[in-house]
C-alpha positions in Angstrom: 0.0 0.0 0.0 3.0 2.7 0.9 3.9 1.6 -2.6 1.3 3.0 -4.2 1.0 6.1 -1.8 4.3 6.9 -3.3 3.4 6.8 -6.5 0.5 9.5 -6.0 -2.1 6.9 -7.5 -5.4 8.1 -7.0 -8.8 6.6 -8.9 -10.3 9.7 -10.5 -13.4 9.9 -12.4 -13.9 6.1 -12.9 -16.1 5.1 -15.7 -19.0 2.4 -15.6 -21.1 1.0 -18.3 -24.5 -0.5 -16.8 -27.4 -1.9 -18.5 -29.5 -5.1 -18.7 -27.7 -8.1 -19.7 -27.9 -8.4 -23.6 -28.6 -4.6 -24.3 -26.0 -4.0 -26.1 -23.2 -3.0 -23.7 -20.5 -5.8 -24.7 -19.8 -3.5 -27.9 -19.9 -0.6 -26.2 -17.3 -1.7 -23.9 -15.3 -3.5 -26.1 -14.5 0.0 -28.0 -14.6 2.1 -24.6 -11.7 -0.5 -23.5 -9.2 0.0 -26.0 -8.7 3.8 -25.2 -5.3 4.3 -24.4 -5.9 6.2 -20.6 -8.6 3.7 -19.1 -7.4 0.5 -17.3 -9.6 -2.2 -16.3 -10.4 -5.8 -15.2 -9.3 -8.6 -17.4 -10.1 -12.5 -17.8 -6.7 -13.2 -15.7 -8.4 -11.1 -13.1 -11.7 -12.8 -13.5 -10.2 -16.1 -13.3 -7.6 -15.5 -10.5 -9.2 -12.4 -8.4 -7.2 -12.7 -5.7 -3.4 -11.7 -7.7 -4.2 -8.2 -9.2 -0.4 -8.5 -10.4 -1.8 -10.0 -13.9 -3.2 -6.6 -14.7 0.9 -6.1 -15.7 0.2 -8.5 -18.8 -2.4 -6.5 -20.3 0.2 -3.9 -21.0 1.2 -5.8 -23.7 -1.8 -4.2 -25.1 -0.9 -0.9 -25.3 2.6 -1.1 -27.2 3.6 0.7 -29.7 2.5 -1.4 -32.8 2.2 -5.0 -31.2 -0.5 -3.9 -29.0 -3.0 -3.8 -31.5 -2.1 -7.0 -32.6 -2.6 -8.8 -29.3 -5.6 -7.6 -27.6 -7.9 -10.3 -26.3 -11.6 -10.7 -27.2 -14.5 -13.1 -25.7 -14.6 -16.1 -27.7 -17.7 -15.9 -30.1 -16.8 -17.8 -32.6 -15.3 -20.9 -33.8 -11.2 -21.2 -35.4 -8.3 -21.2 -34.0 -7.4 -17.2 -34.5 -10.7 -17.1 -31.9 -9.7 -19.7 -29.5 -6.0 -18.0 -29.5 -7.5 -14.3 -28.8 -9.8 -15.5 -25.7 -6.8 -15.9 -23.8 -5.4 -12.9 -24.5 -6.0 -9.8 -22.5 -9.1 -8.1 -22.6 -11.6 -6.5 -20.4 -14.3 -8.4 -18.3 -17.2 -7.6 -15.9 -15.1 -9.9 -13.5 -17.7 -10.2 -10.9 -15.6 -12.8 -9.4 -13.0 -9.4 -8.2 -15.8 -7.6 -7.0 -17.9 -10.3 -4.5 -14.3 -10.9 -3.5 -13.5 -7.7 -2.4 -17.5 -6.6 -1.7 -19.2 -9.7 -1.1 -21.9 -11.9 -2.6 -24.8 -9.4 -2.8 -22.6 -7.3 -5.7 -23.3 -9.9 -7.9 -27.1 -11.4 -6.7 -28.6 -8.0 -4.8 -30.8 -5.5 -6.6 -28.8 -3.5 -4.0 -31.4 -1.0 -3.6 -30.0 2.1 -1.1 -27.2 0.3 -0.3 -23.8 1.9 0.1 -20.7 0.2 0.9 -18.5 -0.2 4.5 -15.3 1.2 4.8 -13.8 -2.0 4.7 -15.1 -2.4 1.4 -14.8 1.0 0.2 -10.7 0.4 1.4 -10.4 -3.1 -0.7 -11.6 -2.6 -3.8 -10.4 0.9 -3.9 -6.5 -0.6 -3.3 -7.3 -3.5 -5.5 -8.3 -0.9 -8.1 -5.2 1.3 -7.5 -2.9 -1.6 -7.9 -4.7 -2.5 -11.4 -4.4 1.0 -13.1 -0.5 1.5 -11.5 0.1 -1.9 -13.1 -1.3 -1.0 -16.4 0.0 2.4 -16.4 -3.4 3.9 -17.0 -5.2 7.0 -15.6 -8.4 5.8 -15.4 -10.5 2.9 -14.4 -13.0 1.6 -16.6 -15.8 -1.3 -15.7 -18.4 -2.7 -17.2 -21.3 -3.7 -14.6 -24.9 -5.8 -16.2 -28.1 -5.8 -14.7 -29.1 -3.8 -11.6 -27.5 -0.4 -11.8 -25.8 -0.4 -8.2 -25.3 3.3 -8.8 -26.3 4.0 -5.3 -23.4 1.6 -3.9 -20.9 2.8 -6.6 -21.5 6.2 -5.9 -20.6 5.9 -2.4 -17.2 4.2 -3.0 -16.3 6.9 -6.0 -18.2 9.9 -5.6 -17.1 11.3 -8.8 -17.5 8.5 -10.7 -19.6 8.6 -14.4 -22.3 6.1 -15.4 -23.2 5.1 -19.1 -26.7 3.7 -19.2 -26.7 1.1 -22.7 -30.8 0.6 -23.0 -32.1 -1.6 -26.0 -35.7 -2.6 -27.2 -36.9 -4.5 -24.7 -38.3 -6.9 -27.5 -34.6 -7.7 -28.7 -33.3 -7.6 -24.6 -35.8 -10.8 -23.8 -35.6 -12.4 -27.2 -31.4 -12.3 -26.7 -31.8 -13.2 -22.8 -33.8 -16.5 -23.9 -31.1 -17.8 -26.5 -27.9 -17.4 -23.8 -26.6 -20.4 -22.1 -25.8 -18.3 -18.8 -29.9 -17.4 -18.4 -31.3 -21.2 -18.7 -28.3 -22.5 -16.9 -28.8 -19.9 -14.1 -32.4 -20.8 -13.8 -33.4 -17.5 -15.0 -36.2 -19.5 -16.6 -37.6 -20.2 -14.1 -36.9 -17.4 -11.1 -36.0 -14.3 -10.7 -32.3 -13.5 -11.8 -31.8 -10.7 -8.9 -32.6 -10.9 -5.4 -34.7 -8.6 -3.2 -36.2 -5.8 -5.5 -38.1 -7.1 -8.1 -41.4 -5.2 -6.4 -44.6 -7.3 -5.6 -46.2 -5.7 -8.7 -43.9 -7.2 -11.3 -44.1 -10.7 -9.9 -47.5 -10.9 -9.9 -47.4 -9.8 -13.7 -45.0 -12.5 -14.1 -47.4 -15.3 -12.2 -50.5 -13.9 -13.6 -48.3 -14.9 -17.3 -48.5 -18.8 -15.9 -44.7 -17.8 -15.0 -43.8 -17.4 -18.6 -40.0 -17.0 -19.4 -40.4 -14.4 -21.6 -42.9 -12.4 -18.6 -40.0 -13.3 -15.9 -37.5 -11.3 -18.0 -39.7 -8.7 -19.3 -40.5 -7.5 -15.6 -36.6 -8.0 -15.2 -35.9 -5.6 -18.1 -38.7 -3.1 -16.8 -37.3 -3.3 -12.8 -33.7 -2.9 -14.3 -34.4 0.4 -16.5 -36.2 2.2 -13.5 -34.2 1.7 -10.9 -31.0 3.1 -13.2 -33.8 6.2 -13.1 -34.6 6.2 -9.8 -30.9 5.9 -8.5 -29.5 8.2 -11.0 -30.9 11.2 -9.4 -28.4 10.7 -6.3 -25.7 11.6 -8.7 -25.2 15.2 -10.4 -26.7 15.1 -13.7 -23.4 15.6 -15.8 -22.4 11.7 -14.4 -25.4 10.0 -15.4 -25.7 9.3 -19.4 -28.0 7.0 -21.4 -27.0 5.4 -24.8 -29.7 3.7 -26.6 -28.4 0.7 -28.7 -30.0 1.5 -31.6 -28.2 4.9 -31.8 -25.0 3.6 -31.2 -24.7 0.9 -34.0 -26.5 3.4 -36.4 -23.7 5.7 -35.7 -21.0 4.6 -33.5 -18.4 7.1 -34.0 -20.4 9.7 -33.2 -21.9 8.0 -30.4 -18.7 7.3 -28.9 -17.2 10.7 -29.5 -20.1 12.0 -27.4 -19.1 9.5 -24.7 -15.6 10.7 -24.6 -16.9 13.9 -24.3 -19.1 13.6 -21.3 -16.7 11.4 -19.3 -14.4 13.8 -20.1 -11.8 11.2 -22.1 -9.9 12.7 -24.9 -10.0 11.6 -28.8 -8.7 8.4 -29.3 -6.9 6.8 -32.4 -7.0 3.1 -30.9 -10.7 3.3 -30.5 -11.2 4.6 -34.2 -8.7 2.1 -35.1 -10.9 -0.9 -33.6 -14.2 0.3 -35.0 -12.3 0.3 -38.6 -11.7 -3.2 -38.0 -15.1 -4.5 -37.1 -16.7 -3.0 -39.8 -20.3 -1.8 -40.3 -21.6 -2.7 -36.9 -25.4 -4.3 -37.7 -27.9 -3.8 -35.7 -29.3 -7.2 -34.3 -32.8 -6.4 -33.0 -34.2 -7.7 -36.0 -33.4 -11.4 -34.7 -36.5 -10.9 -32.1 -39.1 -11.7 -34.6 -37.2 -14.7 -35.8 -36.7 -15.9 -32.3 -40.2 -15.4 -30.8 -43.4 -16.0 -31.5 -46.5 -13.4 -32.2 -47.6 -13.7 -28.8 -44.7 -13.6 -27.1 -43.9 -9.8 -28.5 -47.5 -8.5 -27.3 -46.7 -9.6 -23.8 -43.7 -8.5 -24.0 -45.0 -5.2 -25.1 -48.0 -5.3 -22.5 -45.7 -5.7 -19.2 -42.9 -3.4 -20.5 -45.1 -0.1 -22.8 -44.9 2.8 -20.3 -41.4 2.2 -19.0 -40.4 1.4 -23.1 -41.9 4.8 -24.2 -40.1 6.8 -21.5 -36.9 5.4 -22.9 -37.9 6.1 -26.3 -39.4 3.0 -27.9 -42.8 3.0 -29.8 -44.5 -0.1 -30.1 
């Protein structure tokens, strides 16, 4: 710790990216990642939380024209140049480094109110510091699904900044359905989160005959409104909502509007990495390939108000 009190290393202005699972924030993230001042958690990190020294090999990264070359990415597909590149450095959500450091409820709490102890204000702030020193970054970058946990965040880094990814909630449920991680988790069956999905919603889900579709539509709508509800503990300036559909359509622009707000400069990596990718397509259209007539008219039933206030028309 004297180490890194030497060093001057202080976590300013940390940067999260929250949303439902499967609304579009893996993209987001992916490009946010590769600027050259953030640091982050990587798949060493989510695989070994306890030895925050591995954040050193994700330097390799960042050097001058091998980086490029060697940055890590979630294995998606199938070939060998995939299976190669998923165990190379890249960022993760890591929730394995943040139940260690602030228990189990980070990862299965709605953690409605909650703020955290000092003890765990004091860990995952050092773990944090040791991460970015290691990296040789300035800032700390996270992505965080499902509840918001802006309340909780907040009180750990008061002057952190929140990016809100929302996304149809048609093409959210439709996408939920079709991941391994949701039937293996039982999210068929039950609710995902613990202790906040209000009374209301579960009936709507019962009244369904406990459809899987209804279970994750009340999800989506209990998700969204709680990032409204806690948002307004934070100054407005920290608190910014990116719809899905407006960043594929343009995600340049989107991102450059990002950078703005969270007050990161232009970056030639990140432009570099959306060059690579391509025209990035926007995937809501698979909804109505993936589910069936009724299922989209509940879907819109349980989730029209909350959809409208965050611009969707049905």
């Amino acid at each position: 710790m004297l180490y890194f009190r030497k060093l001057g290393i202080e976590i300013e202005k940390p940067i999260f990216v929250i949303g439902m699972p499967r609304s579009g924030t893996t993209i987001l993230s992916e490009a946010m990642s590769v600027h050259e001042d953030v640091g982050w958690f990587s798949n060493y990190m989510n695989e070994l939380p306890y030895i925050p020294e591995l954040s050193i090999l994700a330097r390799i990264i960042s050097m001058p024209g091998i980086g490029w070359y060697l940055r890590g990415k979630k294995r998606q597909s199938k070939g060998f140049g995939s299976f190669i590149r998923s165990y190379l450095p890249y960022s993760v959500e890591a929730y394995p480094v943040w139940t260690r450091y602030c228990g189990d409820k980070f990862l299965w709490d709605y953690m409605i109110n909650q703020v955290a102890n000092d003890t765990e204000k004091r860990r995952i702030r050092t773990v944090i510091k040791k991460v970015i020193a290691l990296q040789g970054k300035q800032r700390f970058f996270a992505k965080l699904t499902g509840p918001p946990r802006i309340c909780y965040l907040n009180s750990i880094f008061p002057d952190a900044y929140f990016v809100h990814v929302l996304r149809d909630p048609r093409a959210t449920v439709s996408s939920l359905l079709k991941v391994s991680f949701w039937e293996k988790g039982a999210g068929m069956q039950r609710p995902w989160w613990r202790n906040g999905l209000c009374q209301g919603y579960v009936e709507e889900w019962i009244n369904s005959g406990r459809s899987p579709v209804a279970l994750a539509a009340v999800q989506w709508k209990q998700v969204v409104e709680l990032a409204w509800q806690e948002s307004k503990i934070v100054d407005s300036s920290r608190y910014i909502e990116l719809r899905y559909e407006d960043f594929v359509r343009t995600p340049r622009g989107a991102l450059q509007e990002i950078f703005n707000k969270v007050e990161l400069p232009h970056s030639q990596s990140v432009q570099r990495y959306i060059n690579s990718i391509g025209k990035v397509q926007n995937m809501n259209f698979k909804y109505r390939q993936n589910l069936t007539r009724s299922d989209i008219l509940l879907i819109e039933k349980i989730t029209l108000n909350t959809a409208r206030k965050a611009g969707y028309i049905f």
